[in-house]
N, C-alpha and C positions, 0 to 999 in steps of 0.2 A: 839083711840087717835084723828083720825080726827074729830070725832062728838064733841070730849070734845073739839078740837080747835074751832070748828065751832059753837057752841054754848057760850063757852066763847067771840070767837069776835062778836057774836048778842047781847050779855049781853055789852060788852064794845059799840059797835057800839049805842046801844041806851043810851048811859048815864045814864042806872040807879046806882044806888049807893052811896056810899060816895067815894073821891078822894084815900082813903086812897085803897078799893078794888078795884077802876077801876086800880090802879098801878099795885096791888095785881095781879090782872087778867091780863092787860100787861106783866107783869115778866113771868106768867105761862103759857104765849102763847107763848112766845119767848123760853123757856125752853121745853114745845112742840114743837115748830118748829125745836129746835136743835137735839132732841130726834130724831123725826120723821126722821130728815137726815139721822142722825147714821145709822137709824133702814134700812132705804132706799139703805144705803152700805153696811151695810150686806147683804139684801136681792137682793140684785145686784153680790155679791161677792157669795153667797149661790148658786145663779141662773147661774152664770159664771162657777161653779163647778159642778154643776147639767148638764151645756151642754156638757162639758168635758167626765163626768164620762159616761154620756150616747152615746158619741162618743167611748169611749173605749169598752162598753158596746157592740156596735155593731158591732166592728172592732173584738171585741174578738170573738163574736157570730160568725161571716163570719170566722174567724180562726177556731173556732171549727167544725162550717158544713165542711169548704175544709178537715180535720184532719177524720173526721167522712168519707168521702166519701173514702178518702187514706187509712186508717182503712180497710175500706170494701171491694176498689183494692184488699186491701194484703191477706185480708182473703179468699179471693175468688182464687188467685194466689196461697197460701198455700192448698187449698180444691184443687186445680187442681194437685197442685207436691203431695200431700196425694195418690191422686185419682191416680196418674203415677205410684210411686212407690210402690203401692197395688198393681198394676197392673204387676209392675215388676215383683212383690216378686212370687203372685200365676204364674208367667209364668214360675220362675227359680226352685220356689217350684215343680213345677207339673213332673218334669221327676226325682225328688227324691227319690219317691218311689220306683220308678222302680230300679234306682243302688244301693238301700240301699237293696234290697231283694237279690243282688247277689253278695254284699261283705261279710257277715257275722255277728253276732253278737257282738264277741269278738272284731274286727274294731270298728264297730259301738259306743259300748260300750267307746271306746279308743279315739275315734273321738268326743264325743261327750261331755269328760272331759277335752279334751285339749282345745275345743271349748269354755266352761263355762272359766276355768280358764283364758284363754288367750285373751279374749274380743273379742270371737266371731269368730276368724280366726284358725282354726285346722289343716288347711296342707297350705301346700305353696310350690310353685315350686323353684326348685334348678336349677339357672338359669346362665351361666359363672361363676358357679364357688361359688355363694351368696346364704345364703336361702331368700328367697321373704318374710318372715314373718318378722326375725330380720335385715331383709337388709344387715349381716353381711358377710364377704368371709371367707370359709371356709377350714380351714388348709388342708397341704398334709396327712396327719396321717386320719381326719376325710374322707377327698375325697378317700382315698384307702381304708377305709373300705365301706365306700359305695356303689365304681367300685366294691369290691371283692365281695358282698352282693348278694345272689340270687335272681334275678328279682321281682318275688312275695313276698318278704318280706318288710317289713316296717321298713324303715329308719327315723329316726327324728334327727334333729337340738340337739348341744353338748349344745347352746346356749338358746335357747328362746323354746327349747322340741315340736316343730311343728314336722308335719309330711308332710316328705318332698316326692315333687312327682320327679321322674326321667323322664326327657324329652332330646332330643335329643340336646338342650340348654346348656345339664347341664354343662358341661366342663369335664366333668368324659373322 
């Protein structure tokens, strides 16, 4: 656009032509020159949005690295409480064996369905009076059969079917 400006005002500049074109050429330089403004505000308004977006561009970028590095805190804090409670689990695991070889089968067996069904928690201590599993307090009818129950026998909960441990706690 600028060359055809710039070439039409050397064609006007030199007078060749007839009156009727040099106008001709005047009207279409002016009609360039208005164009060219336009063209000029948009491309100023294009450019104003172009700095913008590349301002957000990098403000999001610097959002994403700090987000990336907090990411990688957490995951490193999750690898460490992983890494804990493995640790727990083989330390609480490892003397199991050993009381599981001196309670029995048919326990075991019994322990180990209450356990599945009950999410995990299979006995619970009976502690003033409550069993620890259903948190619940346990009537006079259930506590007297418990008290009358012979020590080595296996008592469980009327409520939530744990098996409860007798401790000097219990309220019996």
């Amino acid at each position: 656009m600028r060359d055809r400006a710039a070439r039409n005002q050397s064609r006007l500049d030199s007078g060749q032509g007839s009156a009727k074109d040099l106008q001709a050429l005047q009207h279409e330089l002016t009609s360039l020159a208005r164009r060219q403004a336009e063209l000029e505000e948009v491309e100023l308004e294009v450019m104003e949005r172009s700095e913008s977006l590349t301002a957000r561009v990098a403000e999001l970028e610097a959002r994403r690295v700090e987000l990336a590095e907090r990411v990688e805190a957490l995951e490193s804090e999750r690898a460490a409480a992983i890494s804990k409670l493995d640790d727990e689990a083989e330390k609480v695991s490892s003397g199991r064996a050993d009381i599981v070889a001196g309670v029995g089968t048919e326990l075991i067996a019994l322990y180990e369905k209450i356990r599945a069904s009950s999410g995990g928690m299979a006995a619970a201590e009976l502690r003033h009076r409550r069993c620890g599993g259903c948190r619940l307090e346990l009537g006079n009818v259930d506590l007297d059969r418990i008290r009358t129950s012979p020590q080595d026998e296996v008592v469980r909960c009327e409520e939530c079917r744990r098996i409860l441990i007798r401790t000097g706690e219990s309220g019996l």
